[in-house]
NULO-46998 format. One line per 5 residues: number of its first residue (from 1); for each residue x, z, y of N, C-alpha, C. Coordinates in steps of 0.02 Angstrom, whole numbers, plus 50000, padded with zeros to 5 digits. Example, Ala and Ser with C-alpha at 12.3 -4.5 7.8 and 13.67 -1.06 7.14 Angstrom:
# NULO-46998
1 = 50660 50390 49716 50615 50390 49775 50660 50390 49835 | 50642 50354 49888 50684 50357 49947 50645 50394 50002
END
This chain:
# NULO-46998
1 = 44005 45975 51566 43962 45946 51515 43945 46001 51465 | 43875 46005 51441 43848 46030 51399 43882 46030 51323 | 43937 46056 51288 43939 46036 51240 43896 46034 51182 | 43860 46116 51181 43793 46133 51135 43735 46062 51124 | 43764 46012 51148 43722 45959 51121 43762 45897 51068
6 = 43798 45930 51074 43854 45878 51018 43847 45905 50937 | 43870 45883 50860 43848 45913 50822 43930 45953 50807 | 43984 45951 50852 44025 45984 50848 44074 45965 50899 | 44119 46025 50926 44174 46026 50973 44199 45949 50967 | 44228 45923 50910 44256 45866 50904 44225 45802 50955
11 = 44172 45797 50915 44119 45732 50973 44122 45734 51032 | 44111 45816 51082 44130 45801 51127 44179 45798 51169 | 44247 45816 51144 44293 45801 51160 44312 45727 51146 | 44297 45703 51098 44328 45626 51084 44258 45570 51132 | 44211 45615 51154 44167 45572 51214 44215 45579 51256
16 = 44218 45637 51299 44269 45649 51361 44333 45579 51355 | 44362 45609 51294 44436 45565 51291 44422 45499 51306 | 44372 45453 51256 44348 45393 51278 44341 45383 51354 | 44286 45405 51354 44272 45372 51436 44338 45384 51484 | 44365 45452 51463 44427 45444 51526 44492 45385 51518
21 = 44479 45387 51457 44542 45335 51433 44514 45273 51455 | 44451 45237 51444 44441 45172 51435 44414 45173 51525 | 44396 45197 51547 44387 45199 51616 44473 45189 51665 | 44508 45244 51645 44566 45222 51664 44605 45144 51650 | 44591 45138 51603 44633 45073 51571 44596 45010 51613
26 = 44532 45020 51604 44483 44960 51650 44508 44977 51734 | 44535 45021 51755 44543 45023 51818 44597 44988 51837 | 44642 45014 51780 44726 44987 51806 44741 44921 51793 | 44702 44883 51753 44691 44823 51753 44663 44785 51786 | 44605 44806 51824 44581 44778 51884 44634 44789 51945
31 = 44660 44837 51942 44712 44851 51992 44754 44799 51993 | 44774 44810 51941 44843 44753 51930 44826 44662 51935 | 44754 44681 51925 44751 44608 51940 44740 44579 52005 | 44709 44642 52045 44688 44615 52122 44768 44615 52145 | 44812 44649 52155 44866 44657 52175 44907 44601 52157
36 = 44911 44568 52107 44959 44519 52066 44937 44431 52059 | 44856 44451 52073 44824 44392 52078 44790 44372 52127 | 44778 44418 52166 44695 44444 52202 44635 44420 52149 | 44632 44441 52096 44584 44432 52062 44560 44480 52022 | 44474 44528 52032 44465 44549 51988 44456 44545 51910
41 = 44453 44586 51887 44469 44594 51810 44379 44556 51790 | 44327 44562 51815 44267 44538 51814 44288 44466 51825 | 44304 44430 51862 44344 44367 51876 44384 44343 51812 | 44419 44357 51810 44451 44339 51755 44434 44345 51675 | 44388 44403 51680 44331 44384 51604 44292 44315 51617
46 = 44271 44300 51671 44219 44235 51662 44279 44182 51671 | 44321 44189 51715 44384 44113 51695 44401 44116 51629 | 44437 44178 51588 44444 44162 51523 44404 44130 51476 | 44338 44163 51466 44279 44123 51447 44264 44054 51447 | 44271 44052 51508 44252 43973 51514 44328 43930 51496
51 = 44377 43961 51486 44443 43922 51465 44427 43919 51397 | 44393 43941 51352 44387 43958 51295 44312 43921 51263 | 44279 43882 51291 44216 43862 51321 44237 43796 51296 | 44197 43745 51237 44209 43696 51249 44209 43612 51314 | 44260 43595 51328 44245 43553 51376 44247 43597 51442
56 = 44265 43677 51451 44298 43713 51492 44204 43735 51522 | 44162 43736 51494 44087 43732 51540 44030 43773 51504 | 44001 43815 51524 43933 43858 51497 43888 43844 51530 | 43826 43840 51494 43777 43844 51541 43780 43940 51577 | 43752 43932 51623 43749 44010 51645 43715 44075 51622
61 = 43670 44047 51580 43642 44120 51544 43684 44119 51476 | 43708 44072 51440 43741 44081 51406 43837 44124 51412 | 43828 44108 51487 43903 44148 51506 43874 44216 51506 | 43820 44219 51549 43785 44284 51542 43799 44330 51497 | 43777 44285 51442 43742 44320 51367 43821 44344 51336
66 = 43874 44277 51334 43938 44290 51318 43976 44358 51349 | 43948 44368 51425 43987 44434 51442 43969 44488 51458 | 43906 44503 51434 43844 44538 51421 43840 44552 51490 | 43830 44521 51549 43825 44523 51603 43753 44510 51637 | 43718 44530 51680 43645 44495 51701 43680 44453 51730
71 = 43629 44413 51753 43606 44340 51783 43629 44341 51841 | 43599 44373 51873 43598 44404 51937 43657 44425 51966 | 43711 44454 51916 43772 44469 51938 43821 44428 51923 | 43819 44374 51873 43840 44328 51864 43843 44263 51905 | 43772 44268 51923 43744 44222 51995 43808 44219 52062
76 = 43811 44304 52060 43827 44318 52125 43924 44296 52126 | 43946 44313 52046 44018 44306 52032 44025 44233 52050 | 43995 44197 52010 44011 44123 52020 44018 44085 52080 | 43957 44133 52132 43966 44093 52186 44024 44111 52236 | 44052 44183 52203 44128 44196 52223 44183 44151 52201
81 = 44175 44107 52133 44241 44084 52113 44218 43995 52147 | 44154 43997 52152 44146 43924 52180 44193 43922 52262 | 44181 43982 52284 44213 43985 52357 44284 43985 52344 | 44311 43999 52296 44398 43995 52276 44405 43931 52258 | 44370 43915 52233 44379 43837 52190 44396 43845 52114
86 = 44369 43895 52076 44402 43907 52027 44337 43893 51963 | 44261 43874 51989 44224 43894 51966 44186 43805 52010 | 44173 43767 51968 44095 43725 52006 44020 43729 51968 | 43984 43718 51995 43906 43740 51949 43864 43669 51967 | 43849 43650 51905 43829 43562 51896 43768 43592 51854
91 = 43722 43543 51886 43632 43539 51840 43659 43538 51772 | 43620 43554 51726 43640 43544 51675 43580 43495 51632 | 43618 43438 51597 43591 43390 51590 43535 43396 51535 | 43548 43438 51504 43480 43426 51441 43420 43471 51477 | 43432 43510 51525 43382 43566 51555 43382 43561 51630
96 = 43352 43530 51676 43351 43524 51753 43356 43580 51783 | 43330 43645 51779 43312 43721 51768 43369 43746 51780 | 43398 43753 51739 43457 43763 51692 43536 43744 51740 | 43575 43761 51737 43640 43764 51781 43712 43773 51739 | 43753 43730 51747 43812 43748 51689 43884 43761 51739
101 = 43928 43809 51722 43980 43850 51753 44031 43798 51728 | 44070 43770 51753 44132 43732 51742 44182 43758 51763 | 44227 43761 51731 44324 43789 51763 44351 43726 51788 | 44383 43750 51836 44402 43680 51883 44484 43692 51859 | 44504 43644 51889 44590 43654 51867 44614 43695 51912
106 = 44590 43718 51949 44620 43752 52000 44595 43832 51967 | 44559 43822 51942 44522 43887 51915 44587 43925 51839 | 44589 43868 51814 44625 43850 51750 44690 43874 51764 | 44731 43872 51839 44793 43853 51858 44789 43948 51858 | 44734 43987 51926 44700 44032 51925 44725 44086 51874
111 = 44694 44055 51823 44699 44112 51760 44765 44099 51731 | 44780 44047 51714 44836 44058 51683 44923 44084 51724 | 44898 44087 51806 44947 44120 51841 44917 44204 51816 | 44873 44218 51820 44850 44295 51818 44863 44333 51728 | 44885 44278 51691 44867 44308 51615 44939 44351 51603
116 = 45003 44321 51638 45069 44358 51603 45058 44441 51642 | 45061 44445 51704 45013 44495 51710 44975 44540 51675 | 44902 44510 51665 44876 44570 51611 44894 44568 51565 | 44948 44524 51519 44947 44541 51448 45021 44590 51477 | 45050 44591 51536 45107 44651 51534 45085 44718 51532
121 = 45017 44717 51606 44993 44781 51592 44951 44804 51528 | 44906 44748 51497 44913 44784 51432 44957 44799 51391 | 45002 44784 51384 45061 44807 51348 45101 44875 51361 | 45096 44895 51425 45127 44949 51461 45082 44996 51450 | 45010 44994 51462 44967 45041 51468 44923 45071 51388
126 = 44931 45011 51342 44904 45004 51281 44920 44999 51253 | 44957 44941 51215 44995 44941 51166 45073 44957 51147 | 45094 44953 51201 45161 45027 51185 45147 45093 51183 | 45092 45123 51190 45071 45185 51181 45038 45194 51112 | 45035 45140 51071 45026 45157 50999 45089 45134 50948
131 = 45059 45157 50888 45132 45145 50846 45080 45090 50823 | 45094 45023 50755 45101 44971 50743 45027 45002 50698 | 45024 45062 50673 44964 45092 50623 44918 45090 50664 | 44927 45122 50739 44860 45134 50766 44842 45095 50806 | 44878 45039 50815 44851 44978 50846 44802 44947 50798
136 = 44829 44922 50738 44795 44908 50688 44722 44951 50689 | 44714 45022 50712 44652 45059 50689 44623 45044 50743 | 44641 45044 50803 44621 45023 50852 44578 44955 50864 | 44605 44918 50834 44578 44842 50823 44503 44858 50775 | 44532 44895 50715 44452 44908 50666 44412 44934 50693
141 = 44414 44987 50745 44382 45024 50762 44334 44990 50802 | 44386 44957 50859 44333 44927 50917 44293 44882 50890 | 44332 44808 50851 44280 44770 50789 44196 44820 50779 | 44206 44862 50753 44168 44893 50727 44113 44927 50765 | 44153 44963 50813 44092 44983 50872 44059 44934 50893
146 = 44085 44866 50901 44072 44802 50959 44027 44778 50913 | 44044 44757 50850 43977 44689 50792 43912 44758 50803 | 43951 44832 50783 43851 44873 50788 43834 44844 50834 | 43847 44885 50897 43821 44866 50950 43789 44795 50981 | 43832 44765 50954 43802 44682 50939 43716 44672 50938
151 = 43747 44702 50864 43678 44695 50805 43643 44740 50844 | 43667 44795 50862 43574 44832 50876 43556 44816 50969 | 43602 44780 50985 43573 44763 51065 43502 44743 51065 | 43473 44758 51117 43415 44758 51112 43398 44713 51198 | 43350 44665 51206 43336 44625 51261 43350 44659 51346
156 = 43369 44643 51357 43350 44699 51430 43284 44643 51477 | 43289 44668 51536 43228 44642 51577 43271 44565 51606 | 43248 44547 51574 43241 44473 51634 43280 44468 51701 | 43324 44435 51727 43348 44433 51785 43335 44384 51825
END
């Protein structure tokens, strides 16, 4: 990598560090979850979601929108957890169009076998690797990157 495009050594080393760190961490968690659950870590963001979902149910662009995910790939997840049973997809009643993601109990049973799991490997991989200060900074930080980014997201194309 080019550093001469950074406005100092620092930036691009703390780019490098990021991506290698948060790339690793997203790996070993997917790891740990196919291995422990057979369930990817993509899987288990949309079961959590929808556990968290009133009445356990989204419509589907709204899961979308919740996991900044396209349509399209969301489309394709669901019809993976419908084949598990963890996931059913019902018309959705105020919009014929329109399609809503339900957690089934089996889905429910699903995640909550897979959660002691990731909250171990996060614990092993993340949060025992900070002291009690930089967890805390850790928390402000991401807060902070995540509401910008929020705020300045911008539409993508249609799916």
């Amino acid at each position: 990598m080019d550093d001469r495009h950074w406005d100092n050594d620092d930036q691009a080393h703390c780019f490098r560090a990021f991506l290698l760190a948060t790339h690793l961490l997203l790996d070993r968690l997917d790891r740990e979850l196919q291995r422990n659950a057979e369930m990817p870590l993509a899987y288990f963001q949309i079961l959590a979601c929808l556990a968290q979902a009133p009445e356990h149910a989204l419509r589907m662009s709204d899961l979308a929108a919740n996991l900044h995910a396209s349509k399209s790939r969301l489309s394709h997840a669901a019809t993976r957890l419908e084949e598990r049973g963890w996931v059913q997809r019902l018309s959705c009643p105020e919009d014929k169009r329109g399609s809503l993601a339900v957690l089934t109990d089996h889905g429910a049973r699903a995640l909550e076998a897979a959660s002691p799991g990731l909250a171990q490997c996060m614990r092993e991989h993340l949060f025992d690797q900070l002291t009690a200060a930089q967890l805390k900074q850790l928390r402000s930080l991401s807060e902070h990157i995540a509401g910008h980014l929020c705020g300045a997201a911008e539409p993508g194309p249609a799916d």
